[in-house]
TIKOL-914558 format. One record per residue (C-alpha): x, y, z; residue number from 0; residue in three letters. Coordinates in nm, 4 decimals. Layout:
// TIKOL-914558
<rovex u="X" v="Y" w="Z" num="NUM" residuo="ALA"/>
...
END
This chain:
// TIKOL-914558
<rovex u="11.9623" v="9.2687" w="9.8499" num="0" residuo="UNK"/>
<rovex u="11.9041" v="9.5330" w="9.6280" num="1" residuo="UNK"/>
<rovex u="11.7008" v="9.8738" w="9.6447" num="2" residuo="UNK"/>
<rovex u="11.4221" v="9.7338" w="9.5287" num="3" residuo="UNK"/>
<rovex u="11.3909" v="9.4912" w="9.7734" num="4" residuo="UNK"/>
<rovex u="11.3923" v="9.7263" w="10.0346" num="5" residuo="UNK"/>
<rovex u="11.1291" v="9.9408" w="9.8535" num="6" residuo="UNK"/>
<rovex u="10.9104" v="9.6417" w="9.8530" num="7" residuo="UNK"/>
<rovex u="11.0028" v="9.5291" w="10.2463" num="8" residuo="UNK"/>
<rovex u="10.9588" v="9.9136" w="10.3289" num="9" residuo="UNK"/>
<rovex u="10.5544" v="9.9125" w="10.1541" num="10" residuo="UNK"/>
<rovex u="10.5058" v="9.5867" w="10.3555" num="11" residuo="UNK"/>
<rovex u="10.6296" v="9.7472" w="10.6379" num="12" residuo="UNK"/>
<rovex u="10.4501" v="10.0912" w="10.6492" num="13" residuo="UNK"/>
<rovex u="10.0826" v="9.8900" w="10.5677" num="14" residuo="UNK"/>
<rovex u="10.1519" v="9.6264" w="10.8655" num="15" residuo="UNK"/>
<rovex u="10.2805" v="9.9355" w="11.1139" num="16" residuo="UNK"/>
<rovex u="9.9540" v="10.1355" w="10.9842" num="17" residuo="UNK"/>
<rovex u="9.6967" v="9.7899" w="11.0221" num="18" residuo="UNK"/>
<rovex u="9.8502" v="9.8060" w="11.3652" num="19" residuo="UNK"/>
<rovex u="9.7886" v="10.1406" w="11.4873" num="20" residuo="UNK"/>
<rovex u="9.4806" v="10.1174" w="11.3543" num="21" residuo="UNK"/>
<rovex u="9.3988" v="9.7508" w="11.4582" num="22" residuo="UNK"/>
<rovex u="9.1733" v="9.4566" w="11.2320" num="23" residuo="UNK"/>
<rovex u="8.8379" v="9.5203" w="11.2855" num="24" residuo="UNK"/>
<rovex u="8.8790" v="9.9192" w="11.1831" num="25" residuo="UNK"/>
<rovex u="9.1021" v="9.7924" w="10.9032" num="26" residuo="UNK"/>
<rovex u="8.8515" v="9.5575" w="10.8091" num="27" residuo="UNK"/>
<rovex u="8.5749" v="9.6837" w="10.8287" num="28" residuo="UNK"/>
<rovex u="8.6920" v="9.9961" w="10.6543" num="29" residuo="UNK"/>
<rovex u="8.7426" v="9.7594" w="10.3548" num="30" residuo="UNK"/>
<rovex u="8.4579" v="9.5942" w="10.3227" num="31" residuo="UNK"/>
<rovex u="8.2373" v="9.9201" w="10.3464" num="32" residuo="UNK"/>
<rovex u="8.4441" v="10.0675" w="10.1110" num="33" residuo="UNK"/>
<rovex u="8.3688" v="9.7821" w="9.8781" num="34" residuo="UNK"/>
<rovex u="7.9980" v="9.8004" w="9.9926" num="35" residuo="UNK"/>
<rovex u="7.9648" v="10.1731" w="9.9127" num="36" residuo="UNK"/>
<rovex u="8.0967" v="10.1350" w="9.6063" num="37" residuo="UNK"/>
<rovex u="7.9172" v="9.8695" w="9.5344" num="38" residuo="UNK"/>
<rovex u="7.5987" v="10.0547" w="9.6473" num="39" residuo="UNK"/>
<rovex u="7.6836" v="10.3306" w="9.4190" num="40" residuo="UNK"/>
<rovex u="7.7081" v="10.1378" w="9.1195" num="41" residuo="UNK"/>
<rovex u="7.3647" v="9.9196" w="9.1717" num="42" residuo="UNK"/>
<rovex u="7.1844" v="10.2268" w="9.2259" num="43" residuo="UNK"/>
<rovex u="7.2977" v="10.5115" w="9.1242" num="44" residuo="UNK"/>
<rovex u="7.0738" v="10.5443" w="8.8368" num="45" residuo="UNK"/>
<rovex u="6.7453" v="10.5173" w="9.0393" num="46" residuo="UNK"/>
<rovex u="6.8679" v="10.7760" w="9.2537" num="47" residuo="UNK"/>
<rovex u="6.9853" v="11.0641" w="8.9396" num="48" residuo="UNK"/>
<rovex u="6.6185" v="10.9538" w="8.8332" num="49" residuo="UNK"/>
<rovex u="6.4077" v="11.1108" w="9.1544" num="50" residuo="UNK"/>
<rovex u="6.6814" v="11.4155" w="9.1134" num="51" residuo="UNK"/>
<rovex u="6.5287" v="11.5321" w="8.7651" num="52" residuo="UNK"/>
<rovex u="6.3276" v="11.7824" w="8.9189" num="53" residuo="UNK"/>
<rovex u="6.5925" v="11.9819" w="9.0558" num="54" residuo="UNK"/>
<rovex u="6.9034" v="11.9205" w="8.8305" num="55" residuo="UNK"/>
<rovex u="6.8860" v="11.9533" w="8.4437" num="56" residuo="UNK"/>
<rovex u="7.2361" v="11.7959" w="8.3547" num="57" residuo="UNK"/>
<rovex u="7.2069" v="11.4243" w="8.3693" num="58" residuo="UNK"/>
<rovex u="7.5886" v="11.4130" w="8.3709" num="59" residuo="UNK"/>
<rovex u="7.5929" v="11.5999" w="8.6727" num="60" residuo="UNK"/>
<rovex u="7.2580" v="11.3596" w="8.7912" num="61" residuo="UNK"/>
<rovex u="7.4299" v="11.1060" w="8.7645" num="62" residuo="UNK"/>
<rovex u="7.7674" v="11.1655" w="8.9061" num="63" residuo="UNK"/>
<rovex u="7.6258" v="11.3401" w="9.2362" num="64" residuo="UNK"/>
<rovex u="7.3922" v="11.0359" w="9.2624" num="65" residuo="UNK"/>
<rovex u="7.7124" v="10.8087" w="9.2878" num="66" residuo="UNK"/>
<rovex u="7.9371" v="11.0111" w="9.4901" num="67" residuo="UNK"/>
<rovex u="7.6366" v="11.1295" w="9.7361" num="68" residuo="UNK"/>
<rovex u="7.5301" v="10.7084" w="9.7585" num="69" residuo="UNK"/>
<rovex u="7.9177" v="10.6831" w="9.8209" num="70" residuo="UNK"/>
<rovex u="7.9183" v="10.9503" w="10.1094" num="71" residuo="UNK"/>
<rovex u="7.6014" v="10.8482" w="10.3180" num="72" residuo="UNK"/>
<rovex u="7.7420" v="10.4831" w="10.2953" num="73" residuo="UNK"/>
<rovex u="8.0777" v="10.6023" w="10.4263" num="74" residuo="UNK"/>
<rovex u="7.9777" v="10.8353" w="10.6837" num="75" residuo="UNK"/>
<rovex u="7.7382" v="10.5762" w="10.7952" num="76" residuo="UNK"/>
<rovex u="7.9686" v="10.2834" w="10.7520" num="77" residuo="UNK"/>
<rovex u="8.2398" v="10.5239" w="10.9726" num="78" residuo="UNK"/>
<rovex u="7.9523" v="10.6158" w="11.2467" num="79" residuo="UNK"/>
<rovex u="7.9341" v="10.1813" w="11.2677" num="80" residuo="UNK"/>
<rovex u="8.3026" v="10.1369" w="11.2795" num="81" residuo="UNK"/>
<rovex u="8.3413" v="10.3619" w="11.5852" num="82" residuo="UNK"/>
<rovex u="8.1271" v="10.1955" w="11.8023" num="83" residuo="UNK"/>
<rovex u="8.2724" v="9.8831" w="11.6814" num="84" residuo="UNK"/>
<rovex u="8.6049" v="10.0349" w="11.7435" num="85" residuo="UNK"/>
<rovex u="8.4366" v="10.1887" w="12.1168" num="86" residuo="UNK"/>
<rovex u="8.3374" v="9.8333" w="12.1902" num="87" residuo="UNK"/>
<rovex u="8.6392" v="9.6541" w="12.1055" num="88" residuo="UNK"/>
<rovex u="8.8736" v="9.8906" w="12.3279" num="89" residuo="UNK"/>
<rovex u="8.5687" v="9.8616" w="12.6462" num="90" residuo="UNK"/>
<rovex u="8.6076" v="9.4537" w="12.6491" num="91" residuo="UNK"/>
<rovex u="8.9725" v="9.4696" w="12.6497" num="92" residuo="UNK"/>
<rovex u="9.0278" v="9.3656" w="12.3240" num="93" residuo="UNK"/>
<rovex u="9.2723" v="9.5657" w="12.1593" num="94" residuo="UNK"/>
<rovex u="9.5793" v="9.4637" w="12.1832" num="95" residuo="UNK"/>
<rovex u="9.4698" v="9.1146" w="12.0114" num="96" residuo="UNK"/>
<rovex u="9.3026" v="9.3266" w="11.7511" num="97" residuo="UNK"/>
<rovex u="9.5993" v="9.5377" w="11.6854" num="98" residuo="UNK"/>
<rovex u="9.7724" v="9.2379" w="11.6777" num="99" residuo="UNK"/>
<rovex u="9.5676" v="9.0867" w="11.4091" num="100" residuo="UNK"/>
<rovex u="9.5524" v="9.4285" w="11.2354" num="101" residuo="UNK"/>
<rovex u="9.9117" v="9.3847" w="11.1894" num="102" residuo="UNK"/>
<rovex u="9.8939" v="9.0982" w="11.0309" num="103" residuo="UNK"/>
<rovex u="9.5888" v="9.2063" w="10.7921" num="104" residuo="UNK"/>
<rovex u="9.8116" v="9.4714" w="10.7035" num="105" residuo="UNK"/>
<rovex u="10.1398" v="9.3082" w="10.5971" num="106" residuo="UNK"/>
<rovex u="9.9356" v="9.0483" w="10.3937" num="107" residuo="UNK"/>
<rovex u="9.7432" v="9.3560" w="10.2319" num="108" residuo="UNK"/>
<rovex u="10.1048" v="9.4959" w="10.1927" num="109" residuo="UNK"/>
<rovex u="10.2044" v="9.1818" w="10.0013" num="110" residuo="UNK"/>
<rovex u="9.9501" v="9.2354" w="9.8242" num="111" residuo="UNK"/>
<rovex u="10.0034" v="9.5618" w="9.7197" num="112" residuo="UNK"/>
<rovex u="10.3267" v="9.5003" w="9.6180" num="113" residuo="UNK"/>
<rovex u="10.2440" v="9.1868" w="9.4265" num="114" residuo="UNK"/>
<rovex u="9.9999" v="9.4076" w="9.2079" num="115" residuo="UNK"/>
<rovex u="10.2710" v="9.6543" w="9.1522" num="116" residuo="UNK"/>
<rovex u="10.4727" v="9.3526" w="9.0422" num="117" residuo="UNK"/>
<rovex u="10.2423" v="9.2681" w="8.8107" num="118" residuo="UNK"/>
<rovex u="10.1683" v="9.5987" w="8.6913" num="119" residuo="UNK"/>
<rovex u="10.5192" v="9.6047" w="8.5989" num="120" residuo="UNK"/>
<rovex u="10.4829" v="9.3461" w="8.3988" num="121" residuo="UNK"/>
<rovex u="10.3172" v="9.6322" w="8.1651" num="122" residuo="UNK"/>
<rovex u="10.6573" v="9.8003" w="8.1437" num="123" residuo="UNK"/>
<rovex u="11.0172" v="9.7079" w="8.0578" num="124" residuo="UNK"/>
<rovex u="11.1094" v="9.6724" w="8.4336" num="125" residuo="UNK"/>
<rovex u="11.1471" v="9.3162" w="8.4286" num="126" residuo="UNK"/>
<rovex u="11.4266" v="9.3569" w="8.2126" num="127" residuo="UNK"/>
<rovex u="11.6534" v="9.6029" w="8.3713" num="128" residuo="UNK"/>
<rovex u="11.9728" v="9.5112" w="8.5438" num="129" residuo="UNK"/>
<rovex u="11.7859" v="9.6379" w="8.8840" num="130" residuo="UNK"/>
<rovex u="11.4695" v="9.4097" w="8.8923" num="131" residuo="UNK"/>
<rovex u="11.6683" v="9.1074" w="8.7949" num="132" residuo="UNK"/>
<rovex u="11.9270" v="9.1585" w="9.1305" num="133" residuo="UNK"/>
<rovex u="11.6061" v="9.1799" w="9.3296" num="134" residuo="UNK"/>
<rovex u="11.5965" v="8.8922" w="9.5488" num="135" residuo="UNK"/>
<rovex u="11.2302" v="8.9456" w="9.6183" num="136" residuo="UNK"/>
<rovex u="11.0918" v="8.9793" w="9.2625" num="137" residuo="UNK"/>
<rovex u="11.1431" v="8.6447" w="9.1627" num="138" residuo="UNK"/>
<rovex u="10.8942" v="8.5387" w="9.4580" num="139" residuo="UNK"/>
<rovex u="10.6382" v="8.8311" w="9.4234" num="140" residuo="UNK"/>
<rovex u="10.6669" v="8.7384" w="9.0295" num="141" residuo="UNK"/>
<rovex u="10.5069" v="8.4340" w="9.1185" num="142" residuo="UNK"/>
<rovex u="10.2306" v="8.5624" w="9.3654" num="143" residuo="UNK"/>
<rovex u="10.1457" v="8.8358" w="9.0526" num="144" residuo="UNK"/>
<rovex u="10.1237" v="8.5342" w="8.8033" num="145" residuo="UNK"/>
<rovex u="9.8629" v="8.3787" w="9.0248" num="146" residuo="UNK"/>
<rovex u="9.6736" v="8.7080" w="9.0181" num="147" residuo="UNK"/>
<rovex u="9.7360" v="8.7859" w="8.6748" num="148" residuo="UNK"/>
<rovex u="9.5736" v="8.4062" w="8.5953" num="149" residuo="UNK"/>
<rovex u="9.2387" v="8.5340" w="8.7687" num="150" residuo="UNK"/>
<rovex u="9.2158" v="8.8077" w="8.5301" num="151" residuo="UNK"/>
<rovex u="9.0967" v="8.7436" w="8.1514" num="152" residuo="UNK"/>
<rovex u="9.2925" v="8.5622" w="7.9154" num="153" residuo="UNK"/>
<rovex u="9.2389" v="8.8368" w="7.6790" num="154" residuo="UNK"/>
<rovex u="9.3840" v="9.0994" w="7.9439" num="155" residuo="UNK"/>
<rovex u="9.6563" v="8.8727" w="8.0851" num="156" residuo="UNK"/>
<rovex u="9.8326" v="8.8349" w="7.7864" num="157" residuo="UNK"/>
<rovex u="9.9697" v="9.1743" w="7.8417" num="158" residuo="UNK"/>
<rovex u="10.1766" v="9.1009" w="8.1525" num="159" residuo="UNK"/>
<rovex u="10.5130" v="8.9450" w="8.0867" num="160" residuo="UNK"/>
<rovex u="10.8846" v="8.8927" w="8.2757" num="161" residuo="UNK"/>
<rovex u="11.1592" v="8.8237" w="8.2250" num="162" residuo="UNK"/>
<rovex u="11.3533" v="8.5639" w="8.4404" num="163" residuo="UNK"/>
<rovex u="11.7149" v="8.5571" w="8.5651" num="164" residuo="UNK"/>
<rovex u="11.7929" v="8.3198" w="8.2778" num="165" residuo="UNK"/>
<rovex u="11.6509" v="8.4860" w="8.0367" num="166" residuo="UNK"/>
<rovex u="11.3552" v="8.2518" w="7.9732" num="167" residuo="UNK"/>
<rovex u="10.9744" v="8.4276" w="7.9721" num="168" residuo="UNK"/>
<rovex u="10.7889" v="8.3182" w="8.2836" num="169" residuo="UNK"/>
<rovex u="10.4791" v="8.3431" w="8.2686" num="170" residuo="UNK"/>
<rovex u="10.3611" v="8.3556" w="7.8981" num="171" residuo="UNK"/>
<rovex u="10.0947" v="8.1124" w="7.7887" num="172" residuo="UNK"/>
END
């Protein structure tokens, strides 16, 4: 195997060793609110810079307090749920299946990771040094970064490109 591989194992390993300290539901749960606060932020962030007028001039600064303060009450509230989730969880004598699980979450989310850097890669001129091509890994994660590269648009997904072993383009459309 080469370094690379063991770069990649290593960020699969640290995010499934993390998900199970931390267990699923926190994991979880921390994810979606994150993806609800942000979401929050962005639906109505606009309404809120609006009832700020009276006190702040700058509707650059209106508007970027308005998303990051929609961000932190979601967050702080979102964390305040999480721990009694978390509270409950570790009272029924649940956690050991949940840290379980959490590890699991959290190599997946690892693969993940790593298949986005793989595809980000694609950007560069990696898939064509000597390194990347003795990766036994990449060839594998190249194919889990196609699939995500196919959900993006065609006019962005034209960018990403690799190189095979053989010399070939996978990938290209």
């Amino acid at each position: 195997m080469a370094w690379l591989d063991y770069v990649l194992i290593g960020i699969v390993a640290v995010s499934a060793l993390i998900s199970l300290a931390r267990g699923f539901v926190r994991e979880a749960f921390s994810l979606a609110v994150w993806v609800l606060a942000f979401w929050v932020s962005w639906s109505f962030f606009r309404e809120v810079a609006f009832h700020l007028r009276p006190w702040i001039d700058s509707p650059t600064v209106r508007l970027g307090l308005s998303f990051a303060g929609l961000m932190l009450l979601i967050l702080l509230v979102g964390g305040m749920v999480n721990y009694l989730l978390i509270q409950l969880i570790e009272r029924t004598g649940m956690s050991g299946t949940d840290r379980f699980i959490g590890m699991i979450f959290g190599a997946a989310r690892g693969l993940l990771v790593v298949a986005v850097l793989v595809l980000l890669a694609g950007l560069t001129s990696f898939p064509q040094e000597s390194w990347w091509q003795e990766s036994r890994l990449v060839p594998y994660l190249q194919e889990l970064a196609f699939w995500l590269r196919d959900l993006l648009p065609p006019d962005l997904s034209k960018y990403f490109q690799y190189a095979s072993r053989i010399g070939s383009n996978w990938g290209l459309s």
